[in-house]
N, C-alpha and C positions, 0 to 999 in steps of 0.2 A: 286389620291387615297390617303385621309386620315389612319393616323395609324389605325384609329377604323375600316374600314374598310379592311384593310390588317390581322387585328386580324379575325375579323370574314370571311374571305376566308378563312384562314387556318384554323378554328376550322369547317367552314363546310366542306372542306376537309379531316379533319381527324375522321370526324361522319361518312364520308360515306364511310370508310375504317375501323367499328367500330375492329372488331379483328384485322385486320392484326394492325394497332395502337395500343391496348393492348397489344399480343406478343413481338410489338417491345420496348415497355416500362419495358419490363419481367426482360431483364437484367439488367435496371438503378434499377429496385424495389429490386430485390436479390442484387444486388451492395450497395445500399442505406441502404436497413434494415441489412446488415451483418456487416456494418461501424460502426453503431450505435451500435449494440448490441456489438459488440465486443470491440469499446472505452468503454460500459456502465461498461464492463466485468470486461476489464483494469484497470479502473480506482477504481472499486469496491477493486481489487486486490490487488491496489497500498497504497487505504485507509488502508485496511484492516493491511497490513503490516507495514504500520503509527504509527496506532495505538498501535497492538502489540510490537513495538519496545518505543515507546511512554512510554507503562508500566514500562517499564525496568527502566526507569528514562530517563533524557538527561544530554545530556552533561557528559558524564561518562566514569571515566579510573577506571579501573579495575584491582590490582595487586592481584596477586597470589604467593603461593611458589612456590621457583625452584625446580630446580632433584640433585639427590645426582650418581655419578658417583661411581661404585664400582667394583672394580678389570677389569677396560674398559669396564663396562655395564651401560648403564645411562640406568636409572630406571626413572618410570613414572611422571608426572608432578605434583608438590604438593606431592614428595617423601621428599622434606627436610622444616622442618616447618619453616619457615626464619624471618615470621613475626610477630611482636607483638601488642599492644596495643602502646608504645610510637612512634614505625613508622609511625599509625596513627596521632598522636597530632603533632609531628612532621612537615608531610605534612599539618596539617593544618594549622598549624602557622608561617610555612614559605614560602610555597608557595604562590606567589599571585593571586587572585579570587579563593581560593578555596572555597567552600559551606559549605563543609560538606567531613568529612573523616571517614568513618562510617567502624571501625573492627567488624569484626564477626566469630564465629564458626558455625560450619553447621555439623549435624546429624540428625539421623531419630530414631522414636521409636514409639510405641505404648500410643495414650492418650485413656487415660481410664474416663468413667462417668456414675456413678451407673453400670448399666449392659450390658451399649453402650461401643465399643471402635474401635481406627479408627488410622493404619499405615499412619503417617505421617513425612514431613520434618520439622525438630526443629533448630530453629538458636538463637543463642546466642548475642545480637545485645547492641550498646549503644544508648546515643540518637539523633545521626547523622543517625542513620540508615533510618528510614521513612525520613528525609529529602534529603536524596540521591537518594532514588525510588522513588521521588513524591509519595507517599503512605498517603494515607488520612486516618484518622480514622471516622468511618461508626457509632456507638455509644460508650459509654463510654469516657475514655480519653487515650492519652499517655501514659508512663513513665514516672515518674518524679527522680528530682533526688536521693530524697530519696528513691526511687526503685532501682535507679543505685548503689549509692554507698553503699546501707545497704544491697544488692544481697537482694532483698525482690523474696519473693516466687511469682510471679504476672505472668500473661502471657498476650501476642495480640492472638487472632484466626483469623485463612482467612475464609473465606466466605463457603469454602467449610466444614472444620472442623468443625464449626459450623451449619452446614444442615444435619452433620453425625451424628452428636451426641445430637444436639437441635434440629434437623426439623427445622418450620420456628423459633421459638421463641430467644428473644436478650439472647444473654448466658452471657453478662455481669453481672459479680457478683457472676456466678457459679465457683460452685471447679472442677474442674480435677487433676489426678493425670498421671505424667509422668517418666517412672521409677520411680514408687513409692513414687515420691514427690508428694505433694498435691499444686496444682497451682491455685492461685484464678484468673478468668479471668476480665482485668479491661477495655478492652474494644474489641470492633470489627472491621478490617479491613474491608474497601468499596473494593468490587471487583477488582481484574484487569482481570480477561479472562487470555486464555491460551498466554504462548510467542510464541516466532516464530519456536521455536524447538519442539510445540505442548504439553508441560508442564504446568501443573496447579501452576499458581503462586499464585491460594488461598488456596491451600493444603498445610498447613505453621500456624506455632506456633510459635510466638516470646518469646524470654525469657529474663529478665534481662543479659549480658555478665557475670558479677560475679557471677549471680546465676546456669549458665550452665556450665560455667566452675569448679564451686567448688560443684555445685550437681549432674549436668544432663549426660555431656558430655564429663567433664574430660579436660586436659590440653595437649595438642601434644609434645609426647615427652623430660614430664615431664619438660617443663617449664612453669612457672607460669601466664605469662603475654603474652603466643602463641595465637595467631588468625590465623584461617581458610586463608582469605582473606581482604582484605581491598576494600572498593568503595569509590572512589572520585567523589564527582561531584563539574564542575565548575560553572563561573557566566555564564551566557547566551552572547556569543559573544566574548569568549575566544580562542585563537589560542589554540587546542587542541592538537596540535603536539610539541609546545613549553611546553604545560604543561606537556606533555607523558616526554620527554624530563626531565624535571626538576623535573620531581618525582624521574626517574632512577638515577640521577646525585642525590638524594638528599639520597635515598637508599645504593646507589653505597658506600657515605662518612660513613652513618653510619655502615654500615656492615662491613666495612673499606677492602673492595676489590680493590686491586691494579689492576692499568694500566694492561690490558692482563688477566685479570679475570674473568672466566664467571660469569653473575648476579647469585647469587642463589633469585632469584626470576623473574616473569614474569608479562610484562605489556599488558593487552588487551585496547586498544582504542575502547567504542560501538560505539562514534561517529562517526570513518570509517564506522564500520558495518552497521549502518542506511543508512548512504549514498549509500555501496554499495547495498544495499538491493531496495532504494527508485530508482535508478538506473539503476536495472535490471527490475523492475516493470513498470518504464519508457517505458525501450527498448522494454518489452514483448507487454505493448499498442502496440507500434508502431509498431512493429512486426505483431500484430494481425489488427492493422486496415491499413497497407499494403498487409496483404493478403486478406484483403477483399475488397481493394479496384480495384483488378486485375476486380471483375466482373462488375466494373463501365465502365472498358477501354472495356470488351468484348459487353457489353449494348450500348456501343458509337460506337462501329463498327457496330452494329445490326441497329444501327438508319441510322448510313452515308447507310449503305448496302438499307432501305427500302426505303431512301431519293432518291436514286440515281434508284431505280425501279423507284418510284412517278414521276422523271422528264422524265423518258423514256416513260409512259403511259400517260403523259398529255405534251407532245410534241406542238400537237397541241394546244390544251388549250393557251399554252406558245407565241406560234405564235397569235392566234388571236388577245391577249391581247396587247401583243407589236403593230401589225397592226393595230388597234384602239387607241394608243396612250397612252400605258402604258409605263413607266419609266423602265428599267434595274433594277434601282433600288430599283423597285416595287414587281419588279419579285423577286430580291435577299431575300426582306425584310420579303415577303411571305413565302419564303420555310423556314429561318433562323425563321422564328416566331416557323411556322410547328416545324422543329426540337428543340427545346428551350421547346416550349409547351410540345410536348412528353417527353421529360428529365424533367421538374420540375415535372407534372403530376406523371411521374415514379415515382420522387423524392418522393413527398409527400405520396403516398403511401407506397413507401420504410420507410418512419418515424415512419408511423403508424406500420407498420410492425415490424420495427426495436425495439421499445417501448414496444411492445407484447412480442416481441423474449426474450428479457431482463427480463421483468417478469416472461414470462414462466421458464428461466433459473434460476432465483430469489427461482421460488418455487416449481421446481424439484431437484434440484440440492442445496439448501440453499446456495447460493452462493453469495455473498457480492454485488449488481447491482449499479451501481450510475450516472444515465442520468444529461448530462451538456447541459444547453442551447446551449453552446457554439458548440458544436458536432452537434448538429442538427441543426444548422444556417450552419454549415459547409459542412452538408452533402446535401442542397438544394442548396445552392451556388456551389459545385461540380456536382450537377447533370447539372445546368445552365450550370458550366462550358464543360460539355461534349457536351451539346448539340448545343453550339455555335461552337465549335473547331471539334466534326464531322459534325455538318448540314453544316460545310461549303465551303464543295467542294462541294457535290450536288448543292446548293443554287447556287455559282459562276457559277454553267456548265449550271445552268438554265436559269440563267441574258445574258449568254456570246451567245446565241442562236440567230439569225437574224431571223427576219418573214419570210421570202423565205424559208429557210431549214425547219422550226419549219411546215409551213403549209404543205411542202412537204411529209410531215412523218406520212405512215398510221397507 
Protein backbone atom coordinates (compact mmCIF):
# COMPACT_ATOMS: atom_id res chain seq x y z
CA UNK A 1 0.00 0.00 0.00
CA UNK A 2 1.17 3.39 -1.47
CA UNK A 3 1.18 6.75 0.89
CA UNK A 4 -1.54 7.85 -1.61
CA UNK A 5 -3.35 5.29 -0.83
CA UNK A 6 -2.98 5.25 3.08
CA UNK A 7 -4.20 8.99 2.75
CA UNK A 8 -7.32 8.15 1.07
CA UNK A 9 -8.32 5.20 3.65
CA UNK A 10 -8.04 7.47 6.31
CA UNK A 11 -9.91 10.44 4.76
CA UNK A 12 -12.62 7.95 3.79
CA UNK A 13 -12.67 6.91 7.11
CA UNK A 14 -13.11 9.95 8.72
CA UNK A 15 -16.19 10.99 5.90
CA UNK A 16 -17.91 8.28 7.19
CA UNK A 17 -17.72 9.31 10.85
CA UNK A 18 -18.66 13.02 9.33
CA UNK A 19 -19.56 14.60 13.14
CA UNK A 20 -18.13 12.39 15.56
CA UNK A 21 -14.66 13.88 13.34
CA UNK A 22 -15.84 17.40 13.55
CA UNK A 23 -16.62 17.23 17.53
CA UNK A 24 -13.32 15.72 17.84
CA UNK A 25 -11.43 18.58 16.01
CA UNK A 26 -13.65 21.05 18.36
CA UNK A 27 -11.03 21.32 20.84
CA UNK A 28 -7.65 21.70 18.50
CA UNK A 29 -10.17 24.59 16.63
CA UNK A 30 -10.88 26.51 20.20
CA UNK A 31 -7.04 25.66 21.04
CA UNK A 32 -5.90 26.95 17.71
CA UNK A 33 -8.16 30.20 17.32
CA UNK A 34 -7.52 31.21 21.16
CA UNK A 35 -3.42 31.09 20.45
CA UNK A 36 -3.69 33.21 17.68
CA UNK A 37 -5.86 35.68 18.96
CA UNK A 38 -4.31 36.04 22.02
CA UNK A 39 -0.44 36.31 20.68
CA UNK A 40 -2.43 38.88 17.89
CA UNK A 41 -3.54 40.60 21.41
CA UNK A 42 -0.11 40.41 22.94
CA UNK A 43 1.60 41.55 20.65
CA UNK A 44 -0.88 44.40 19.67
CA UNK A 45 -0.09 45.38 23.42
CA UNK A 46 3.46 44.98 23.41
CA UNK A 47 3.49 47.48 20.20
CA UNK A 48 1.44 49.68 21.57
CA UNK A 49 3.64 50.31 24.70
CA UNK A 50 6.68 50.64 22.15
CA UNK A 51 5.49 53.18 20.93
CA UNK A 52 4.15 55.19 23.76
CA UNK A 53 7.39 54.93 25.32
CA UNK A 54 9.09 55.56 22.02
CA UNK A 55 7.45 59.15 22.32
CA UNK A 56 9.07 59.98 25.40
CA UNK A 57 12.37 59.97 23.56
CA UNK A 58 15.26 57.16 23.93
CA UNK A 59 17.80 56.65 25.44
CA UNK A 60 17.06 59.13 28.31
CA UNK A 61 18.11 60.02 32.06
CA UNK A 62 16.02 62.22 33.46
CA UNK A 63 17.29 64.45 36.65
CA UNK A 64 15.04 66.02 38.89
CA UNK A 65 15.16 68.08 42.22
CA UNK A 66 15.72 66.58 45.45
CA UNK A 67 13.69 67.00 48.92
CA UNK A 68 14.53 69.36 51.34
CA UNK A 69 14.38 67.65 54.94
CA UNK A 70 12.91 69.99 57.67
CA UNK A 71 12.86 69.64 61.44
CA UNK A 72 12.91 65.40 60.53
CA UNK A 73 10.28 65.75 57.81
CA UNK A 74 11.25 65.16 54.26
CA UNK A 75 8.97 66.86 52.15
CA UNK A 76 8.08 66.05 48.73
CA UNK A 77 10.10 65.32 45.64
CA UNK A 78 11.14 68.46 43.70
CA UNK A 79 10.81 70.29 47.26
CA UNK A 80 14.30 71.88 46.81
CA UNK A 81 14.98 73.62 43.29
CA UNK A 82 18.65 72.12 42.96
CA UNK A 83 19.07 72.61 39.36
CA UNK A 84 19.90 75.12 36.99
CA UNK A 85 20.73 75.97 33.55
CA UNK A 86 24.63 75.46 33.79
CA UNK A 87 24.07 71.86 35.27
CA UNK A 88 22.83 71.44 31.95
CA UNK A 89 25.87 72.72 29.72
CA UNK A 90 27.82 71.07 32.12
CA UNK A 91 26.53 67.39 31.37
CA UNK A 92 26.76 68.22 28.24
CA UNK A 93 30.09 69.01 27.65
CA UNK A 94 31.47 66.58 29.83
CA UNK A 95 29.92 63.71 29.57
CA UNK A 96 30.63 61.57 26.91
CA UNK A 97 27.84 60.52 24.07
CA UNK A 98 25.71 62.91 25.48
CA UNK A 99 22.96 64.22 22.64
CA UNK A 100 21.39 66.79 24.13
CA UNK A 101 20.81 68.23 27.78
CA UNK A 102 17.75 69.94 27.48
CA UNK A 103 16.64 72.19 30.92
CA UNK A 104 13.30 73.16 31.29
CA UNK A 105 10.44 74.80 33.52
CA UNK A 106 7.24 73.32 33.60
CA UNK A 107 3.71 75.10 34.54
CA UNK A 108 0.27 75.41 33.41
CA UNK A 109 -2.00 78.33 32.58
CA UNK A 110 -4.75 79.41 30.43
CA UNK A 111 -3.88 80.29 26.35
CA UNK A 112 -6.03 82.62 25.29
CA UNK A 113 -7.12 83.39 21.22
CA UNK A 114 -9.69 85.91 20.40
CA UNK A 115 -12.66 84.33 22.21
CA UNK A 116 -11.25 80.74 22.40
CA UNK A 117 -9.22 79.72 25.40
CA UNK A 118 -7.84 76.26 26.44
CA UNK A 119 -6.11 75.07 30.27
CA UNK A 120 -2.83 73.83 29.33
CA UNK A 121 0.90 72.58 30.21
CA UNK A 122 3.53 75.35 29.50
CA UNK A 123 7.32 74.60 29.51
CA UNK A 124 9.92 76.66 29.24
CA UNK A 125 12.55 74.81 26.97
CA UNK A 126 16.03 75.62 25.06
CA UNK A 127 17.17 74.23 22.03
CA UNK A 128 18.15 70.76 23.13
CA UNK A 129 14.65 70.18 24.18
CA UNK A 130 12.82 68.67 20.83
CA UNK A 131 16.24 66.95 20.31
CA UNK A 132 15.88 64.99 23.34
CA UNK A 133 12.02 63.94 22.91
CA UNK A 134 12.54 63.11 19.23
CA UNK A 135 9.94 65.67 18.69
CA UNK A 136 9.55 66.76 15.00
CA UNK A 137 8.20 69.88 14.09
CA UNK A 138 4.66 69.22 11.88
CA UNK A 139 4.80 72.95 10.15
CA UNK A 140 6.48 76.19 10.70
CA UNK A 141 10.02 76.01 12.19
CA UNK A 142 12.07 75.72 15.52
CA UNK A 143 13.57 78.04 17.76
CA UNK A 144 16.29 79.76 16.74
CA UNK A 145 18.81 81.18 18.48
CA UNK A 146 17.90 84.52 18.31
CA UNK A 147 14.65 83.35 19.96
CA UNK A 148 16.79 81.84 22.71
CA UNK A 149 18.82 84.30 23.66
CA UNK A 150 16.76 87.65 22.88
CA UNK A 151 13.77 85.64 25.17
CA UNK A 152 11.68 86.45 21.95
CA UNK A 153 7.97 86.26 22.67
CA UNK A 154 7.54 83.06 20.13
CA UNK A 155 5.89 79.82 21.11
CA UNK A 156 5.58 75.68 19.76
CA UNK A 157 1.78 74.34 20.15
CA UNK A 158 0.99 70.48 20.42
CA UNK A 159 -1.40 69.24 18.29
CA UNK A 160 -3.97 69.24 20.69
CA UNK A 161 -3.76 73.22 21.51
CA UNK A 162 -4.03 73.73 18.27
CA UNK A 163 -7.56 71.75 17.47
CA UNK A 164 -8.69 73.77 20.71
CA UNK A 165 -8.36 76.97 19.70
CA UNK A 166 -7.68 76.68 15.59
CA UNK A 167 -9.98 73.44 14.68
CA UNK A 168 -8.16 72.08 11.78
CA UNK A 169 -6.41 75.18 10.52
CA UNK A 170 -2.11 75.69 10.72
CA UNK A 171 -1.93 78.34 13.66
CA UNK A 172 1.48 79.04 12.64
CA UNK A 173 1.89 82.81 12.68
CA UNK A 174 -1.06 83.37 15.02
CA UNK A 175 -0.94 85.48 18.35
CA UNK A 176 -1.97 83.92 21.66
CA UNK A 177 -1.71 85.34 24.79
CA UNK A 178 -0.46 83.55 27.83
CA UNK A 179 -0.80 85.30 31.14
CA UNK A 180 -1.30 88.11 29.38
CA UNK A 181 1.69 88.00 27.20
CA UNK A 182 1.04 87.91 23.66
CA UNK A 183 2.86 84.80 22.08
CA UNK A 184 3.35 84.76 18.39
CA UNK A 185 3.15 80.92 17.20
CA UNK A 186 6.21 79.96 14.88
CA UNK A 187 5.50 76.58 14.45
CA UNK A 188 3.45 73.27 15.17
CA UNK A 189 4.31 70.04 16.90
CA UNK A 190 3.62 66.56 14.86
CA UNK A 191 1.69 64.45 17.35
CA UNK A 192 2.85 62.14 19.79
CA UNK A 193 -0.42 60.29 21.33
CA UNK A 194 -1.03 59.85 24.79
CA UNK A 195 2.33 58.24 27.16
CA UNK A 196 1.91 55.34 29.11
CA UNK A 197 0.56 57.02 32.12
CA UNK A 198 -2.45 57.85 29.76
CA UNK A 199 -1.39 61.80 29.48
CA UNK A 200 -1.75 63.94 26.51
CA UNK A 201 1.74 64.75 25.56
CA UNK A 202 0.18 67.32 22.74
CA UNK A 203 -1.57 69.41 25.27
CA UNK A 204 1.71 71.50 25.53
CA UNK A 205 3.06 74.98 24.67
CA UNK A 206 6.70 75.56 24.29
CA UNK A 207 8.24 78.70 25.18
CA UNK A 208 11.58 80.26 24.81
CA UNK A 209 13.40 79.31 28.56
CA UNK A 210 14.31 83.11 29.03
CA UNK A 211 11.18 84.00 28.02
CA UNK A 212 9.18 81.88 30.67
CA UNK A 213 11.23 82.43 33.19
CA UNK A 214 11.37 86.33 32.98
CA UNK A 215 7.65 86.56 31.74
CA UNK A 216 5.34 83.55 32.07
CA UNK A 217 6.46 81.26 34.92
CA UNK A 218 8.86 83.03 37.22
CA UNK A 219 12.24 81.62 38.57
CA UNK A 220 12.04 78.75 41.68
CA UNK A 221 12.98 80.15 44.50
CA UNK A 222 14.24 83.22 43.37
CA UNK A 223 16.99 82.17 41.59
CA UNK A 224 17.80 83.15 38.26
CA UNK A 225 19.11 80.48 36.34
CA UNK A 226 16.62 77.53 38.25
CA UNK A 227 15.14 74.77 36.12
CA UNK A 228 12.23 72.65 36.71
CA UNK A 229 14.25 69.49 35.31
CA UNK A 230 16.83 68.52 33.16
CA UNK A 231 16.58 65.51 30.05
CA UNK A 232 19.53 63.92 28.91
CA UNK A 233 19.58 61.92 26.01
CA UNK A 234 22.44 59.69 24.91
CA UNK A 235 24.01 58.22 21.53
CA UNK A 236 22.12 55.13 20.63
CA UNK A 237 24.23 52.11 22.08
CA UNK A 238 25.39 53.80 25.37
CA UNK A 239 25.90 51.94 28.65
CA UNK A 240 23.08 53.72 30.24
CA UNK A 241 23.88 52.81 33.83
CA UNK A 242 27.51 54.13 33.43
CA UNK A 243 26.05 57.35 32.19
CA UNK A 244 23.23 57.33 35.21
CA UNK A 245 26.30 57.00 37.07
CA UNK A 246 28.44 59.99 35.79
CA UNK A 247 25.65 62.41 35.66
CA UNK A 248 25.38 61.75 39.60
CA UNK A 249 29.21 61.81 40.24
CA UNK A 250 29.29 64.98 37.91
CA UNK A 251 26.19 66.78 39.99
CA UNK A 252 27.44 65.27 43.16
CA UNK A 253 31.00 67.70 42.42
CA UNK A 254 29.23 70.53 41.40
CA UNK A 255 26.80 70.96 44.15
CA UNK A 256 29.90 70.16 46.24
CA UNK A 257 28.14 67.40 48.42
CA UNK A 258 30.44 65.63 50.54
CA UNK A 259 31.20 61.78 50.89
CA UNK A 260 27.80 60.66 53.15
CA UNK A 261 25.58 63.25 51.61
CA UNK A 262 22.27 62.86 50.39
CA UNK A 263 22.00 64.01 46.44
CA UNK A 264 19.67 66.99 46.58
CA UNK A 265 18.52 65.80 43.42
CA UNK A 266 17.06 62.65 41.61
CA UNK A 267 18.03 60.57 38.61
CA UNK A 268 15.29 58.53 36.74
CA UNK A 269 16.74 56.13 34.05
CA UNK A 270 13.46 55.62 31.10
CA UNK A 271 15.77 53.30 29.59
CA UNK A 272 15.20 50.79 32.55
CA UNK A 273 11.59 51.78 32.35
CA UNK A 274 11.16 50.60 28.63
CA UNK A 275 12.77 47.67 29.20
CA UNK A 276 10.80 46.80 32.11
CA UNK A 277 7.67 47.76 30.39
CA UNK A 278 8.70 45.74 26.99
CA UNK A 279 9.21 42.88 29.51
CA UNK A 280 6.11 42.56 31.11
CA UNK A 281 4.28 42.81 27.86
CA UNK A 282 6.59 40.00 26.87
CA UNK A 283 5.67 37.89 29.82
CA UNK A 284 1.81 38.86 29.58
CA UNK A 285 1.97 37.29 25.51
CA UNK A 286 3.21 34.37 26.95
CA UNK A 287 1.14 34.22 29.67
CA UNK A 288 -1.84 34.62 27.53
CA UNK A 289 -0.85 32.17 24.74
CA UNK A 290 -0.09 29.60 27.46
CA UNK A 291 -3.43 29.81 28.67
CA UNK A 292 -4.62 29.07 25.69
CA UNK A 293 -2.70 26.67 24.81
CA UNK A 294 -4.14 24.21 27.74
CA UNK A 295 -7.19 23.78 25.07
CA UNK A 296 -4.70 22.34 22.41
CA UNK A 297 -3.53 19.55 25.15
CA UNK A 298 -7.55 18.98 26.19
CA UNK A 299 -8.28 18.82 21.92
CA UNK A 300 -5.19 16.14 21.80
CA UNK A 301 -6.66 14.04 24.51
CA UNK A 302 -10.23 14.26 22.73
CA UNK A 303 -8.45 12.91 19.58
CA UNK A 304 -6.20 9.96 21.29
CA UNK A 305 -9.75 9.24 23.32
CA UNK A 306 -11.84 8.96 19.62
CA UNK A 307 -8.66 7.27 18.16
CA UNK A 308 -8.55 4.57 20.50
CA UNK A 309 -12.72 4.11 20.09
CA UNK A 310 -11.98 3.89 16.08
CA UNK A 311 -9.38 0.97 16.70
CA UNK A 312 -11.95 -0.95 18.96
CA UNK A 313 -14.83 -0.61 16.31
CA UNK A 314 -12.69 -1.58 13.32
CA UNK A 315 -10.95 -4.51 15.21
CA UNK A 316 -11.84 -6.46 12.58
CA UNK A 317 -11.29 -4.34 9.74
CA UNK A 318 -7.64 -4.42 11.28
CA UNK A 319 -7.54 -8.20 11.16
CA UNK A 320 -8.54 -8.62 7.65
CA UNK A 321 -6.05 -6.17 6.36
CA UNK A 322 -3.23 -7.76 8.12
CA UNK A 323 -4.58 -11.37 6.91
CA UNK A 324 -4.50 -10.36 3.37
CA UNK A 325 -1.13 -8.93 3.65
CA UNK A 326 -0.96 -5.55 4.89
CA UNK A 327 2.24 -4.26 6.64
CA UNK A 328 1.92 -3.26 10.67
CA UNK A 329 3.19 -0.49 9.39
CA UNK A 330 0.40 0.25 7.17
CA UNK A 331 -1.77 -0.16 9.77
CA UNK A 332 0.28 2.42 12.12
CA UNK A 333 0.57 4.82 9.09
CA UNK A 334 -3.30 4.84 8.56
CA UNK A 335 -4.45 5.65 11.93
CA UNK A 336 -1.22 8.43 12.54
CA UNK A 337 -2.52 9.95 9.10
CA UNK A 338 -6.32 9.65 10.57
CA UNK A 339 -5.06 11.53 13.62
CA UNK A 340 -2.63 14.20 11.95
CA UNK A 341 -5.40 14.99 9.42
CA UNK A 342 -8.04 15.71 12.36
CA UNK A 343 -5.41 18.04 14.10
CA UNK A 344 -4.37 20.12 11.01
CA UNK A 345 -7.96 20.13 9.74
CA UNK A 346 -8.86 21.58 13.42
CA UNK A 347 -5.84 23.61 13.03
CA UNK A 348 -6.77 25.34 9.97
CA UNK A 349 -9.91 26.21 10.96
CA UNK A 350 -8.73 27.31 14.38
CA UNK A 351 -6.60 30.14 12.04
CA UNK A 352 -9.55 31.25 10.33
CA UNK A 353 -11.15 31.55 13.46
CA UNK A 354 -8.37 32.87 15.46
CA UNK A 355 -7.95 35.98 12.60
CA UNK A 356 -11.78 36.76 13.04
CA UNK A 357 -11.57 36.65 16.94
CA UNK A 358 -8.79 39.27 16.64
CA UNK A 359 -10.69 41.54 14.35
CA UNK A 360 -13.73 41.19 16.12
CA UNK A 361 -11.55 42.27 19.34
CA UNK A 362 -9.88 45.01 17.11
CA UNK A 363 -13.39 46.61 16.68
CA UNK A 364 -15.24 46.09 19.72
CA UNK A 365 -12.86 46.76 22.06
CA UNK A 366 -10.43 49.47 19.84
CA UNK A 367 -7.78 47.45 20.95
CA UNK A 368 -4.32 47.44 19.33
CA UNK A 369 -4.38 43.66 17.09
CA UNK A 370 -1.24 42.66 15.15
CA UNK A 371 -1.24 38.88 13.42
CA UNK A 372 2.44 37.65 12.78
CA UNK A 373 3.05 35.03 10.15
CA UNK A 374 5.11 33.73 12.40
CA UNK A 375 2.19 32.72 15.07
CA UNK A 376 0.15 31.16 12.56
CA UNK A 377 2.76 28.82 11.01
CA UNK A 378 3.11 27.97 14.65
CA UNK A 379 -0.09 27.46 15.46
CA UNK A 380 -0.52 24.64 12.46
CA UNK A 381 2.81 23.17 13.26
CA UNK A 382 1.34 22.54 16.95
CA UNK A 383 -1.92 21.33 15.96
CA UNK A 384 0.53 18.62 13.75
CA UNK A 385 2.17 18.40 16.67
CA UNK A 386 -0.65 17.14 18.90
CA UNK A 387 -1.86 15.05 16.49
CA UNK A 388 1.21 12.84 16.01
CA UNK A 389 2.17 12.63 19.94
CA UNK A 390 -1.73 11.72 20.86
CA UNK A 391 -2.57 9.67 17.50
CA UNK A 392 0.00 7.75 18.73
CA UNK A 393 -0.80 5.14 21.04
CA UNK A 394 -4.03 4.33 19.40
CA UNK A 395 -2.19 4.04 15.99
CA UNK A 396 0.75 1.59 18.02
CA UNK A 397 -2.39 -0.55 19.75
CA UNK A 398 -3.65 -0.91 16.11
CA UNK A 399 -0.23 -1.98 14.32
CA UNK A 400 0.50 -4.21 17.51
CA UNK A 401 -2.99 -6.51 16.88
CA UNK A 402 -2.24 -10.25 15.31
CA UNK A 403 -5.02 -11.35 12.75
CA UNK A 404 -6.29 -14.21 15.03
CA UNK A 405 -7.33 -11.94 17.94
CA UNK A 406 -8.24 -8.92 15.45
CA UNK A 407 -10.74 -11.54 13.55
CA UNK A 408 -11.84 -12.91 16.68
CA UNK A 409 -13.44 -9.63 18.01
CA UNK A 410 -17.15 -9.19 17.28
Amino acid sequence: MNHLDTLRGALRSLRANRMRSALTTLGIVIGIAAVITMLAVGEGARRQVAEQMKSLGTNLILVLPGTVTSSGVRLGGASRNSLTEADARAIRQEIPGVVAAAPALRGSGQVVYGNLNWATQLYGVDGDYLVSRDWVIASGRKFDDNDLRGKAKVALVGETVAQMLFGGTDPTGQTIRVKGVPLTIVGLLESKGQNVMGQDQDDIVLIPLGTARGRILGSAQGRPDSVGHITVKMADGSDMQAAEAQVQALLRQKHRIQPGQDDDFNIRNLSEIVQAEQASSGALSALLAAIASVSLIVGGIGIMNIMLVSVTERTREIGIRLAVGARRGDILTQFMVEAVTLSVLGGLVGVGLGLGGGLLVQRLFDWPVVFQARAVLLAVVSASAVGIFFGWYPARKASRLTPVEALRHD
